[in-house]
C-alpha positions as CSV (number, residue, x, y, z in Angstrom):
1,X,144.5,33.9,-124.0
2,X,145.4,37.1,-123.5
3,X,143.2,40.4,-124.7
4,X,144.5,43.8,-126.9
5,X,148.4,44.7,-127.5
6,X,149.3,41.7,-125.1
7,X,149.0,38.9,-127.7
8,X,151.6,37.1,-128.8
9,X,151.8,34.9,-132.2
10,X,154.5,32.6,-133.4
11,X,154.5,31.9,-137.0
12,X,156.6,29.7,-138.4
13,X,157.9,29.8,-142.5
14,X,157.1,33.7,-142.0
15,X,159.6,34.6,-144.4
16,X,157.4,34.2,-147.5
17,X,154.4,33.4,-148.9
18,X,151.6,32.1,-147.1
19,X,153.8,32.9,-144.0
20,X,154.3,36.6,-144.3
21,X,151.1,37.3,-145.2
22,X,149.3,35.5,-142.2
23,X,152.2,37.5,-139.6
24,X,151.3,41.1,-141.5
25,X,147.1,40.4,-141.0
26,X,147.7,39.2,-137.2
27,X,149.9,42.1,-136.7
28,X,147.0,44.5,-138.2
29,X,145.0,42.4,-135.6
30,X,146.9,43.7,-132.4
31,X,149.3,40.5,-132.4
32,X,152.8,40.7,-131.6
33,X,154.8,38.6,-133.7
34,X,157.8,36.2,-133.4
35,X,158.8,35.5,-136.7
36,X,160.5,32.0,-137.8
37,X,162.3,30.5,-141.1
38,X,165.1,29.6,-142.7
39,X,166.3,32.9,-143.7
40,X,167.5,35.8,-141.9
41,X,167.0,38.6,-144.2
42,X,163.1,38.3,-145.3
43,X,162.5,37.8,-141.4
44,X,164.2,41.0,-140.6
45,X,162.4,42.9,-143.5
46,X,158.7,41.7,-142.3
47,X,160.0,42.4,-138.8
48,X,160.9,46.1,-139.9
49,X,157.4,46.2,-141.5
50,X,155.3,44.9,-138.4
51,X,157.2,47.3,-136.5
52,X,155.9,50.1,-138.6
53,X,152.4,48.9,-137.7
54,X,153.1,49.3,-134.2
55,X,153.9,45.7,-132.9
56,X,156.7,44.2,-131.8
57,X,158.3,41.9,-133.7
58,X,160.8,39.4,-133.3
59,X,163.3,37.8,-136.2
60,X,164.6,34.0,-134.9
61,X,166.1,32.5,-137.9
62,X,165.4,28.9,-137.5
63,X,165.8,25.2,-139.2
64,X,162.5,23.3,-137.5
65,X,163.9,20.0,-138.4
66,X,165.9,20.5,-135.5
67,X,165.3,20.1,-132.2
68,X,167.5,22.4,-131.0
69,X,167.0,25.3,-133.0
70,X,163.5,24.8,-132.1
71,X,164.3,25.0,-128.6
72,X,166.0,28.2,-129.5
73,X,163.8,29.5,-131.0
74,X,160.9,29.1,-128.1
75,X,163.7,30.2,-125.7
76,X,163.8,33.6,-127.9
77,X,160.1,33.8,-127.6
78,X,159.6,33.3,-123.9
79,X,162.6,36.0,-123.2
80,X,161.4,38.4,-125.5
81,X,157.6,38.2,-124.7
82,X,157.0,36.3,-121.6
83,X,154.0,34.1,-123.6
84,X,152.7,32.5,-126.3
85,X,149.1,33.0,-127.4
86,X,149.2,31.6,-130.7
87,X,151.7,29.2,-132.8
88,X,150.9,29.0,-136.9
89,X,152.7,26.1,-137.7
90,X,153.6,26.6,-141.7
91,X,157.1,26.4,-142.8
92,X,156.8,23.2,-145.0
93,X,158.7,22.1,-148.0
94,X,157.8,19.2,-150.6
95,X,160.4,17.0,-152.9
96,X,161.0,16.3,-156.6
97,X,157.2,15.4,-158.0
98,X,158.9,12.0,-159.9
99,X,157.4,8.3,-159.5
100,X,157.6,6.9,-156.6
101,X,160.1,4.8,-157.2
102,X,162.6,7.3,-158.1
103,X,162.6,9.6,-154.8
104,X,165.9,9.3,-152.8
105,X,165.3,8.0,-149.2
106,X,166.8,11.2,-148.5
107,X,164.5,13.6,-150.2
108,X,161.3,11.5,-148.4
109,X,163.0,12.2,-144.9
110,X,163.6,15.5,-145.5
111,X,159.9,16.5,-146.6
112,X,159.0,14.5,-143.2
113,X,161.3,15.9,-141.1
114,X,159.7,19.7,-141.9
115,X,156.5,19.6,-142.4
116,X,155.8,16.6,-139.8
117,X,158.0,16.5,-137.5
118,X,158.9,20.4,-137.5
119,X,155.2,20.9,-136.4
120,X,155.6,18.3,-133.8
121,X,158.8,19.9,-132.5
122,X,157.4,23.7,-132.3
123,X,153.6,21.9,-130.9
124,X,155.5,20.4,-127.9
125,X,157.4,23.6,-126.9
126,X,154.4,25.8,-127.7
127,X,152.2,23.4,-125.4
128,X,154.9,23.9,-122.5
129,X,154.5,27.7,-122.4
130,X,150.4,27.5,-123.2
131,X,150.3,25.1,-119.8
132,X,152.9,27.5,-117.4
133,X,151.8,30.7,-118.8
134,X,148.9,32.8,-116.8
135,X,146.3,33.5,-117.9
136,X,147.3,29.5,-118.9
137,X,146.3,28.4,-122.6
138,X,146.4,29.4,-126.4
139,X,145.7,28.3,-129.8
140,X,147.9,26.1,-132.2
141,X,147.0,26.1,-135.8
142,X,148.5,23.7,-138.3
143,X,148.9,24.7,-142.1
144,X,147.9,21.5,-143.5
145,X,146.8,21.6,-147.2
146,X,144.0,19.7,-149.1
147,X,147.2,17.1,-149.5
148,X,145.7,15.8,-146.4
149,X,142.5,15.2,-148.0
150,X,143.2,14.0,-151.6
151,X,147.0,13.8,-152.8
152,X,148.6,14.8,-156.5
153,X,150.2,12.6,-158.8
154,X,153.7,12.4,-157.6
155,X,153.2,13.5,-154.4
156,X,154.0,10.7,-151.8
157,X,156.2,12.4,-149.1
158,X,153.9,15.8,-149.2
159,X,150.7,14.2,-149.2
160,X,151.6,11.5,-146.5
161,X,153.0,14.4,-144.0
162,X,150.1,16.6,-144.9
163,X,147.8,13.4,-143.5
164,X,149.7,12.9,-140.6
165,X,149.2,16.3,-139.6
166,X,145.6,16.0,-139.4
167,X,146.4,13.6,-136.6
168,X,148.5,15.7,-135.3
169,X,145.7,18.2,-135.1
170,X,143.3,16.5,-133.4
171,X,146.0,14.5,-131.1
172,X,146.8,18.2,-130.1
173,X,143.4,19.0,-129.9
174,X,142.3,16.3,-127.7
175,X,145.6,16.5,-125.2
176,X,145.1,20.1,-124.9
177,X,141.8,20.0,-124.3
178,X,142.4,20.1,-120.5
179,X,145.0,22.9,-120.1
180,X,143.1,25.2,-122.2
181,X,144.9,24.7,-125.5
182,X,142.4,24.6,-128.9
183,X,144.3,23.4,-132.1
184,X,142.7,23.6,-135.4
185,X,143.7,22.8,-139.0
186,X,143.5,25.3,-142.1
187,X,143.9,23.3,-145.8
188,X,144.5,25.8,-148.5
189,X,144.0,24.8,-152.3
190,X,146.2,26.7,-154.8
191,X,147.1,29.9,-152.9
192,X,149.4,32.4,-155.2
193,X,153.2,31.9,-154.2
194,X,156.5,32.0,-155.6
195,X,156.7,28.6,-155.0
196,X,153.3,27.6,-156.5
197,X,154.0,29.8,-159.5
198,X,156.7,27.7,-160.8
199,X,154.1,24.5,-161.1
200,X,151.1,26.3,-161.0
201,X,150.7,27.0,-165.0
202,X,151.1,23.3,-166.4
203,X,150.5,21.1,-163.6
204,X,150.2,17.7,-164.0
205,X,146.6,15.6,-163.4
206,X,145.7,12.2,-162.4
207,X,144.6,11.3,-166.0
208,X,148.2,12.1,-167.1
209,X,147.2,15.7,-168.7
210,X,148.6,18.7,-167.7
211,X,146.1,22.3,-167.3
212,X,146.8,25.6,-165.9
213,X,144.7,25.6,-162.6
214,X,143.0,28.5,-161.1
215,X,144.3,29.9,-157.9
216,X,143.3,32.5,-154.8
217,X,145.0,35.2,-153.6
218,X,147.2,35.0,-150.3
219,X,144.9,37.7,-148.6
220,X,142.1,35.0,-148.4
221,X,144.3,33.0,-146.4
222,X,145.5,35.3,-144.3
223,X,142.0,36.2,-143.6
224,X,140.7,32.3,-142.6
225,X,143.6,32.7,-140.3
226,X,142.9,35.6,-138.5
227,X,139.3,34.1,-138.3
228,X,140.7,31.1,-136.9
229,X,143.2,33.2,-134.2
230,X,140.3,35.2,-133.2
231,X,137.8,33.2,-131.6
232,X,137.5,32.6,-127.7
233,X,139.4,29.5,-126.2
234,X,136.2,27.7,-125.5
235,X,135.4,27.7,-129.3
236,X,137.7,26.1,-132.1
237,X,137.6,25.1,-135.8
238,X,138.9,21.9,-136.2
239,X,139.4,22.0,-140.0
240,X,138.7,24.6,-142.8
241,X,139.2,24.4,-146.4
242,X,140.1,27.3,-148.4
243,X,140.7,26.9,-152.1
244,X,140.6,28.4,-155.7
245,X,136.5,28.0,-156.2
246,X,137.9,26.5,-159.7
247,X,140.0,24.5,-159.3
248,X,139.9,21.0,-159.7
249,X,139.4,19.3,-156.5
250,X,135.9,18.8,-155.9
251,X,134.0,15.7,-157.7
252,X,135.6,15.4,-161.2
253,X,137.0,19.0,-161.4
């Protein structure tokens, strides 16, 4: 991996949330950024704000369910920075929380088509430029979630691509071994979003109940990350957790 104002870091759902907050830290960090999601206009407003930071930053509005806006978007990155250094694979999205029974086929493939096979998609062209580029390598990290550990009530097509990504983490981990490539995993417990927000205050526990959990401020994820992006290539962390000290998760809650 590269050294000083040479890196380069792709993150993807950099729009919001957990997203912009990880691109703004690795920017303070000396990354360049390439900045993916849905949405044009938050990507072009973080873009501005790197750039008053002093790194280059690149906006590539992109749908990772799709393989060829992901191809796109890689294409963008290569022409516009020559390398990659570092992929954050985040964007994810989650369906209705209902029983079971009631989720559409639809809404289950679309949970799995972002968060699982999204990663997939931007892991394979990442690995492509971490194996050509010289110096050769780089770093992957998935967003995963402590979904891949322990699920919520109602939570089938989230918590069953959130496991699957810790087997995409170490299957990356393992093939990339070789060329240089480290891949590592960050779960994050009840981190303050938008998105969180609207559950966040009432939300629903195994025994039925429903209780206002605590949650951790986005800046503590960001800094896990930048932990995580800063280590040599011959050094990795394979998992970390990062959660709400309060909330309940561990034992009984």
């Amino acid at each position: 991996m590269t050294d000083g104002p040479n890196r380069i870091a792709l993150v993807t759902g950099a729009g919001s949330g957990i997203g912009r907050a990880v691109s703004l830290a690795l920017a303070r960090d000396g990354f360049c950024l390439a900045l993916a999601g849905r949405r044009a206009e938050p990507l072009q407003t973080l873009a501005a704000q790197i750039a008053a930071l002093g790194r280059r930053a690149l906006a590539v509005p992109t749908d990772v369910a799709r393989p060829d806006s992901v191809a796109a978007l890689f294409a963008a990155v290569r022409a516009e920075f020559g390398r990659l250094d570092l992929l954050f694979n985040n964007a994810g999205t989650s369906a209705r929380a209902v029983p079971m029974e009631e989720l559409r086929p639809d809404e289950w493939q679309a949970v799995i088509d972002v968060n699982l096979t999204g990663a997939f998609l931007c892991t394979q062209q990442a690995m492509k430029i971490m194996k050509e580029q010289t110096p050769r390598g780089g770093r992957i990290i998935n967003n995963g979630s402590i979904a891949s550990h322990v699920p919520r009530p109602h939570s089938a097509p989230y918590a069953a691509s959130k496991h699957a990504i810790s087997g995409l983490t170490k299957a990356t981990a393992l093939d990339g071994r070789r060329h240089d490539i480290a891949c590592g995993q960050i779960d994050i417990g009840n981190a303050s979003t938008a998105l969180l927000a609207r559950s966040i205050d009432a939300a629903l526990q195994p025994d039925g109940s429903r209780t206002a959990e605590p949650t951790m401020s986005l800046d503590g994820v960001a800094r896990a990350v930048s932990y995580m992006a800063s280590l040599p290539l011959d050094e990795n962390v394979l998992s970390l957790t990062v959660l709400a000290t309060k909330m309940p998760y561990v034992g009984r809650g």
